[in-house]
C-alpha positions in Angstrom: 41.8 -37.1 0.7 40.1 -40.1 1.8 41.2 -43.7 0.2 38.9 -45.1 -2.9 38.6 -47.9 -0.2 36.4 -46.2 2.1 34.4 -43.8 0.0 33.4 -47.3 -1.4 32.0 -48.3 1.0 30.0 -45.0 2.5 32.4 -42.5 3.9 35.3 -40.2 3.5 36.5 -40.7 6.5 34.9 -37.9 8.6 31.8 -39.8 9.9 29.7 -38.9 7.2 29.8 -42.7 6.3 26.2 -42.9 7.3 24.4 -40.5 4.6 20.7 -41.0 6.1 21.9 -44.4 6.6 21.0 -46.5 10.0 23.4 -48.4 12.0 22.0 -51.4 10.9 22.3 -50.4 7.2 26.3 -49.6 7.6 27.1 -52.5 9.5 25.6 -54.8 6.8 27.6 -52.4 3.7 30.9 -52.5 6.0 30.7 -56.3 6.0 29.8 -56.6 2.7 31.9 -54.7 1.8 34.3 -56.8 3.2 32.9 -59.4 1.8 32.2 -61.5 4.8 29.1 -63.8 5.5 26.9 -62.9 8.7 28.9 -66.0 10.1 32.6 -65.2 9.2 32.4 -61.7 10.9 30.7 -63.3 14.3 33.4 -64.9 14.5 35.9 -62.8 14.0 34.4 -60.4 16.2 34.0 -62.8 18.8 29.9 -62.3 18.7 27.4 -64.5 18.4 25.6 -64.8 14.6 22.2 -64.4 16.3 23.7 -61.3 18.0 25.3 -60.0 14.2 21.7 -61.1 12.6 19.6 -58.7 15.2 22.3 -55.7 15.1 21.8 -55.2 11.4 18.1 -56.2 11.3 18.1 -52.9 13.4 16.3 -55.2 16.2 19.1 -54.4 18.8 21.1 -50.9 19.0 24.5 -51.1 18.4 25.2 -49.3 22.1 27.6 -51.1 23.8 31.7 -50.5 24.1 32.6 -54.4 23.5 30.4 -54.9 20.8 32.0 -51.7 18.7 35.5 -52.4 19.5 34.5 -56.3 18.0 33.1 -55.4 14.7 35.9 -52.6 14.0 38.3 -55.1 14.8 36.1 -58.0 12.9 36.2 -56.1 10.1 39.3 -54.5 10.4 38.6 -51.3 10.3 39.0 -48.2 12.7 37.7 -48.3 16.2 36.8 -44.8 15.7 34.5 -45.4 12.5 32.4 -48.1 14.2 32.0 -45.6 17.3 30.9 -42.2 14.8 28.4 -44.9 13.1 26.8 -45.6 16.9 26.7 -41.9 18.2 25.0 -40.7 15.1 22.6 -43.6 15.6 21.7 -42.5 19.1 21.3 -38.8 18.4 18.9 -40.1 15.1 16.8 -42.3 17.7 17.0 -39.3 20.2 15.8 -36.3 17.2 13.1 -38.9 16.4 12.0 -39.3 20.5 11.9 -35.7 20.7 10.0 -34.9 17.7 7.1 -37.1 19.6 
């Protein structure tokens, strides 16, 4: 059973954190969640807050290796969690492509 902890703040544990959520939605909950300002968990994660600002705008993907491995660890949470949250992005952008 997952902990109160993280169904609170979308998921059970599984990767079902996003629930129709985008990546940019969950990013925003986790660090709310967490309750960090745009600014704290830059800099924690070692990005920039223009770079934080744009991933949960949804105005940049959240695609790359080093930028998932510096929120999970900025928000001290699972590598793994912040990886489900990207893939099921992608395959939600790639549905949507090939629905055009």
């Amino acid at each position: 059973m997952p902990s109160r902890r993280v169904q609170e703040w979308g998921g059970n544990g599984d990767g079902s954190m996003l629930d129709g959520k985008t990546a940019a939605q969950w990013l925003r909950r986790a660090r709310r969640f967490r309750r960090l300002t745009q600014a704290q968990l830059a800099a924690r994660s070692g990005i920039s807050p223009r770079h934080l600002g744009q991933l949960e705008r949804g105005e940049r993907p959240l695609t790359t290796v080093t930028t998932a491995v510096r929120l999970a660890d900025g928000l001290d949470i699972a590598r793994e969690h912040v990886w489900l949250v990207a893939l099921r992005e992608f395959e939600r952008k790639e549905r949507a492509r090939s629905r055009d």
